[in-house]
C-alpha positions in Angstrom: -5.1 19.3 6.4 -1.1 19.9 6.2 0.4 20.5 3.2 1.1 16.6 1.7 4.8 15.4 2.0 4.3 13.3 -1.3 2.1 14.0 -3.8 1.8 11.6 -6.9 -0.1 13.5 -9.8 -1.2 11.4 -13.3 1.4 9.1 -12.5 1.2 6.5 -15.7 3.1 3.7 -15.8 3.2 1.0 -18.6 5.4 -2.6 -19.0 6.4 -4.0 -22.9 5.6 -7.9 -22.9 5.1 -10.2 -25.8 1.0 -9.9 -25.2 1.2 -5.9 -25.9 1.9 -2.9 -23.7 0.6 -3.5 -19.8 -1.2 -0.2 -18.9 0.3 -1.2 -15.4 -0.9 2.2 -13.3 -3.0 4.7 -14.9 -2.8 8.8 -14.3 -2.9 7.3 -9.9 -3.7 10.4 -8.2 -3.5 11.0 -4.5 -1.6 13.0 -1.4 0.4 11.6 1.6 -0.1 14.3 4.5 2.8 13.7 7.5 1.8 11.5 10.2 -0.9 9.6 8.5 -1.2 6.2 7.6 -2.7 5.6 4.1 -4.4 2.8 3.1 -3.8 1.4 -1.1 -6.3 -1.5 -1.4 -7.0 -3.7 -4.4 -6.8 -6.9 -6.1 -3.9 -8.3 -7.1 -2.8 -6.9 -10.2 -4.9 -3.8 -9.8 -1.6 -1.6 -9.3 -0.8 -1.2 -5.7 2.8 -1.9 -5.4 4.1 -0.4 -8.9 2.1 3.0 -8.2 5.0 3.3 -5.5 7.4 1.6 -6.6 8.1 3.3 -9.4 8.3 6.3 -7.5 11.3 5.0 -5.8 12.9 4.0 -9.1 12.3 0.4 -8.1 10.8 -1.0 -11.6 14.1 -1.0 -14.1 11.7 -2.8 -16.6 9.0 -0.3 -16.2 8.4 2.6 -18.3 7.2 6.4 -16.5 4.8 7.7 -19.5 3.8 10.8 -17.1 3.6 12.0 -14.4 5.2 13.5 -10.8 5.8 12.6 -7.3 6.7 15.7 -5.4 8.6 15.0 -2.3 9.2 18.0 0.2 9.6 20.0 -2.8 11.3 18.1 -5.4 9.7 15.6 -8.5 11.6 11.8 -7.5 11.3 11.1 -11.2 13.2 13.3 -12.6 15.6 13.1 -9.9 19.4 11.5 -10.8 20.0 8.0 -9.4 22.4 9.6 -7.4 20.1 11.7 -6.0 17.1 9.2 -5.4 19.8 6.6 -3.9 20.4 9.2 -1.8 16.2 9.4 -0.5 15.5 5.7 -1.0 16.4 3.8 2.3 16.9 7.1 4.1 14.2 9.9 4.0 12.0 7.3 2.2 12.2 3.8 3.0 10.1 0.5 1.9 8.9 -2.8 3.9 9.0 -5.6 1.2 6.5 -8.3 1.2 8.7 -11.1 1.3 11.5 -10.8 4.0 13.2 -13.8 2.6 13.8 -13.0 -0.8 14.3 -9.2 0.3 17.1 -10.4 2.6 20.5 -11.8 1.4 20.9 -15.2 2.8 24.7 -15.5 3.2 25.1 -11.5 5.7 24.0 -11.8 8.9 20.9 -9.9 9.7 23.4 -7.5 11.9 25.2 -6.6 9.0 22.3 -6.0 6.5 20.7 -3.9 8.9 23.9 -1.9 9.9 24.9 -1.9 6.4 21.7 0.7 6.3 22.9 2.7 8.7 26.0 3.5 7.8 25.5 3.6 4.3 23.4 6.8 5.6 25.4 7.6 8.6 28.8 7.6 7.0 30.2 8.7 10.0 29.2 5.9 12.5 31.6 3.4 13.6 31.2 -0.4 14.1 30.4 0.0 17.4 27.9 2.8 17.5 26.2 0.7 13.9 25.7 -2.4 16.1 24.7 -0.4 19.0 22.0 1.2 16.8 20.7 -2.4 15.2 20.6 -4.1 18.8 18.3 -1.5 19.6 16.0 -1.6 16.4 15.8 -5.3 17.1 14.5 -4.6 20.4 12.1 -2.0 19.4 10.5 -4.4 16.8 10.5 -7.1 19.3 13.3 -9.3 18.3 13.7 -11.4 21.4 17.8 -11.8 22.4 18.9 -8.8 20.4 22.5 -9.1 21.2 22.9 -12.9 20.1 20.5 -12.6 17.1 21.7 -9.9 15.7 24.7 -11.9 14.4 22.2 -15.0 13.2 21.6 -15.2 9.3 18.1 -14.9 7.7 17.4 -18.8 7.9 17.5 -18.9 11.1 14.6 -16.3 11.4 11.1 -17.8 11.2 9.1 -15.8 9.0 7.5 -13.1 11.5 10.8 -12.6 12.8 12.1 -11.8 9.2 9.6 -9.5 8.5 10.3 -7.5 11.9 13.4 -7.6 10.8 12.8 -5.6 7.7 10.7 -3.1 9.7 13.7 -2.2 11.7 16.0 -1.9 8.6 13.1 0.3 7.0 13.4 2.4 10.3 16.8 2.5 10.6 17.3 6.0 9.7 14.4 7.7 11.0 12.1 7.9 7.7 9.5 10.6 6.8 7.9 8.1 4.4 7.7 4.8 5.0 5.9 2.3 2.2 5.2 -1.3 4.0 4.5 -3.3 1.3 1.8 -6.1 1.9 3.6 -6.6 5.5 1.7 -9.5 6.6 1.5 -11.4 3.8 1.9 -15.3 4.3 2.1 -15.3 7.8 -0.4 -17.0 10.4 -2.9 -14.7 11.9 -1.3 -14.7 15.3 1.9 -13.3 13.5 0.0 -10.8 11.6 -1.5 -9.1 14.9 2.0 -9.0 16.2 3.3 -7.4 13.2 0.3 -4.8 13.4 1.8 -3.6 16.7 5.2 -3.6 15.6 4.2 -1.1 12.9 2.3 0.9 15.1 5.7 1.1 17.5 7.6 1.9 14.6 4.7 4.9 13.8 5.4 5.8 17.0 9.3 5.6 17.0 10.1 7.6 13.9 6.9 9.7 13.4 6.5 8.7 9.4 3.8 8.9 7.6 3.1 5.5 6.2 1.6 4.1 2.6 0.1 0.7 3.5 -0.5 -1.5 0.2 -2.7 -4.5 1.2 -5.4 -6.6 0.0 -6.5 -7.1 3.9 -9.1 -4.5 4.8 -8.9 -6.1 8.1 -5.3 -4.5 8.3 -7.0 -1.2 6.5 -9.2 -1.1 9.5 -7.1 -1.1 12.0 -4.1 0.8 11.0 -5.1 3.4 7.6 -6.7 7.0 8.0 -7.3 7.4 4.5 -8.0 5.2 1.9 -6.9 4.6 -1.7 -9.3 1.9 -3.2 -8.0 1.0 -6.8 -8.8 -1.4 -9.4 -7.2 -2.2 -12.9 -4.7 0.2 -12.2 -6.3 3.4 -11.5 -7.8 5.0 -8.1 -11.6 4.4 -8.6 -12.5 5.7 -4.4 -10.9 7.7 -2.0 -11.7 8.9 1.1 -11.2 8.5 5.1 -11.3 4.9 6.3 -14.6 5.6 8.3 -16.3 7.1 4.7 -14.7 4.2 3.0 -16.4 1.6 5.1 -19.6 2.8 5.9 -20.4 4.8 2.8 -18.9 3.2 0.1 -19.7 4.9 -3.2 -18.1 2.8 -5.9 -19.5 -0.5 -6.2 -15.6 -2.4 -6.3 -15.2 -1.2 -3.3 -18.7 -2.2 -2.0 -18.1 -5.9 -3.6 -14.8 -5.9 -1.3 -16.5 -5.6 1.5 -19.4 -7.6 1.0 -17.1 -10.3 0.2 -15.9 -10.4 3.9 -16.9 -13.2 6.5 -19.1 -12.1 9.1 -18.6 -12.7 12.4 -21.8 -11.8 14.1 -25.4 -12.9 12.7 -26.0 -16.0 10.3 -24.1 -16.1 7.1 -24.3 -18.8 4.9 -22.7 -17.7 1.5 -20.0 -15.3 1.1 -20.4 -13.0 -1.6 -17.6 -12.5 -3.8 -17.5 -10.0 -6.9 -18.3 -12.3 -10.4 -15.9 -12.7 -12.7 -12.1 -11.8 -13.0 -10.5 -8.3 -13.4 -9.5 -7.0 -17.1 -6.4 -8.1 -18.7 -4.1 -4.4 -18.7 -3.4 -5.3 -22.2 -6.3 -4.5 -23.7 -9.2 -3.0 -20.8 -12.5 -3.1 -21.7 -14.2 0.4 -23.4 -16.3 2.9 -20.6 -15.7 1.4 -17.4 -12.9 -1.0 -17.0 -15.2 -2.2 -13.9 -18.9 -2.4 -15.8 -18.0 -6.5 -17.0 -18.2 -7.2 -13.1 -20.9 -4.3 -11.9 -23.8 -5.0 -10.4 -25.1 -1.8 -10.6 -24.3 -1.4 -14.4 -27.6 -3.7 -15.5 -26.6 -3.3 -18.9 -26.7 0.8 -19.1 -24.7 2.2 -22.3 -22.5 5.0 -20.3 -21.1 2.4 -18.4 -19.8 0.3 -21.5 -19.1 3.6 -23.4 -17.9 6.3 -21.4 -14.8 5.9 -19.0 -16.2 7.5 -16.0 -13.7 10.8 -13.9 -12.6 11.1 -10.4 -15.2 13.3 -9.1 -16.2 14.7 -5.3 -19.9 14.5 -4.3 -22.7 15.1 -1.5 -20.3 13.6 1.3 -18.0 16.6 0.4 -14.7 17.2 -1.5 -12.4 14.9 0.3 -14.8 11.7 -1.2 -13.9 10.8 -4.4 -15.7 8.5 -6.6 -15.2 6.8 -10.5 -18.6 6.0 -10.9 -21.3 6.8 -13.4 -23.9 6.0 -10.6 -22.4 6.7 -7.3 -25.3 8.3 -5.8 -27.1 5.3 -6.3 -25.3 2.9 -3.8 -26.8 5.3 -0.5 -29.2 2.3 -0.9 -26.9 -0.4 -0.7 -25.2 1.2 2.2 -27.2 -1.3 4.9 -25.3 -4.7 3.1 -22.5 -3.4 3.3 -22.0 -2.5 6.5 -23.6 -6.1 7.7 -21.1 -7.9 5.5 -17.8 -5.4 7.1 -18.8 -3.8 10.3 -17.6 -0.2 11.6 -13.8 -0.2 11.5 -14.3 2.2 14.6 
């Protein structure tokens, strides 16, 4: 593969609160190669958003313990604000997951979005700004570009919004584009058109895109690779077809046997027991073992916090399980529960 045009190495990331410190993001490990879409899955809580977020210098009450992100050369957190304000909206630009609180409510969307490309484009006019938004709105599939563009947020429904904030995201013409649970709250019909409109905006600035969702639905259809974590550290990674048909850590095999079926009889779902850890105070060996169905009570899981490692499917599979060898066996229930993405 190409050299990757981020890579985040032991990032750590922790939050003070009144409980103790939140062990928020763990030494997160993984590459972003141009052009590709990857795929961050997990439960909420589980780190998603703050692994990239605090690249961005996004989390003011968030503390770095360790730690890079090397973009095109350069670490973003040692970077000056100056600097990374410079990156942030520009070369690097993020989707939020809620388009209402992300937008201010008294600028007209026109101005929010052209506000982002000037503030980029110091040379461009008024004119050649609105030019630029009325065609953004277009390509995101804004119907009436040239009379919406100067309507305010409330008068957006809420997949509207949201293409809104893909075509501010674009603006500029990213290399890194972060889309930030993008169809969260909105109807399924919505969430199929906003699929497309990412793909379009793939398509229109050539990014490569980090797509944090809980929706593996979306994973399928969009990701090449995959980042699967849980309490805030990567516990699987691998291709989107590996991830799905040979899951090898058994989070990621309780995510998809949790899915609805939608050929064959299926009378229970089957969700993972329990809850996930607090991030105050994680359980000793594997933070996953309290929920594992595979553990049955065996010591190294409950003593022994198991590495990152590659195995038989070949370097680019990576799996934080004692056991992972074991789950070839379970391989048939998952892929009746979740299908071939392909």
């Amino acid at each position: 593969m190409p050299e990757p045009i981020l890579s985040i190495k032991d990032l750590t990331v922790e939050f003070s609160t009144e409980d103790g410190i939140v062990k928020a993001v763990t030494d997160v490990t993984y590459d972003l190669h141009p052009g590709e879409v990857l795929g961050v899955v997990g439960e909420s809580g589980s780190g998603k958003s703050v692994s990239v977020m605090s690249v961005l210098g996004l989390i003011p009450q968030g503390r770095i313990v360790k730690g890079e992100a090397v973009y095109k050369g350069r670490d973003l957190l040692k970077l000056p604000q100056r600097e990374l304000r410079k990156i942030r909206g520009g070369e690097m630009a993020m989707i939020f997951q809620d388009p209402m609180t992300s937008l201010n409510p008294v600028l007209t969307i026109g101005n929010q979005i052209g506000e982002a490309v000037k503030v980029h484009n110091p040379d461009s006019d008024d004119a050649a700004a609105r030019k630029r938004v009325i065609h953004l709105l277009e390509l995101v599939g804004v119907p009436y570009a040239e009379r919406r563009i100067d309507q305010y947020p409330h008068e957006f429904s809420g997949g509207m919004r949201q293409r809104a904030m893909i075509a501010m995201a674009i603006a500029n013409d990213p290399s890194v584009l972060i889309a930030d649970e993008p169809t969260t709250a909105l109807d399924v019909t919505i969430q199929a058109q906003i699929v497309e409109v990412l793909k379009a905006a793939r398509e229109e600035t050539h990014a490569a895109i980090i797509l944090i969702t809980h929706d593996l639905g979306l994973i399928a259809e969009l990701a090449d690779r995959v980042v699967v974590m849980y309490a805030g550290k990567v516990v699987e990674l691998s291709d989107v077809y590996t991830i799905f048909n040979s899951p090898r850590h058994p989070y990621t095999l309780g995510l998809l046997n949790s899915l609805a079926r939608l050929e064959g009889d299926q009378e229970w779902l089957h969700p993972i027991p329990g809850h996930p850890p607090s991030l105050v105070s994680l359980p000793p060996g594997c933070p996953f073992h309290p929920r594992c169905e595979l553990s049955h009570g065996r010591v190294v899981c409950r003593t022994d916090f198991p590495a990152l490692r590659s195995f038989g499917e070949g370097a680019d599979h990576l799996s934080r399980c004692h056991f992972a060898e074991e789950l070839a066996a379970a391989q048939a229930t998952a892929l009746a529960n979740a299908g071939n993405p392909a």
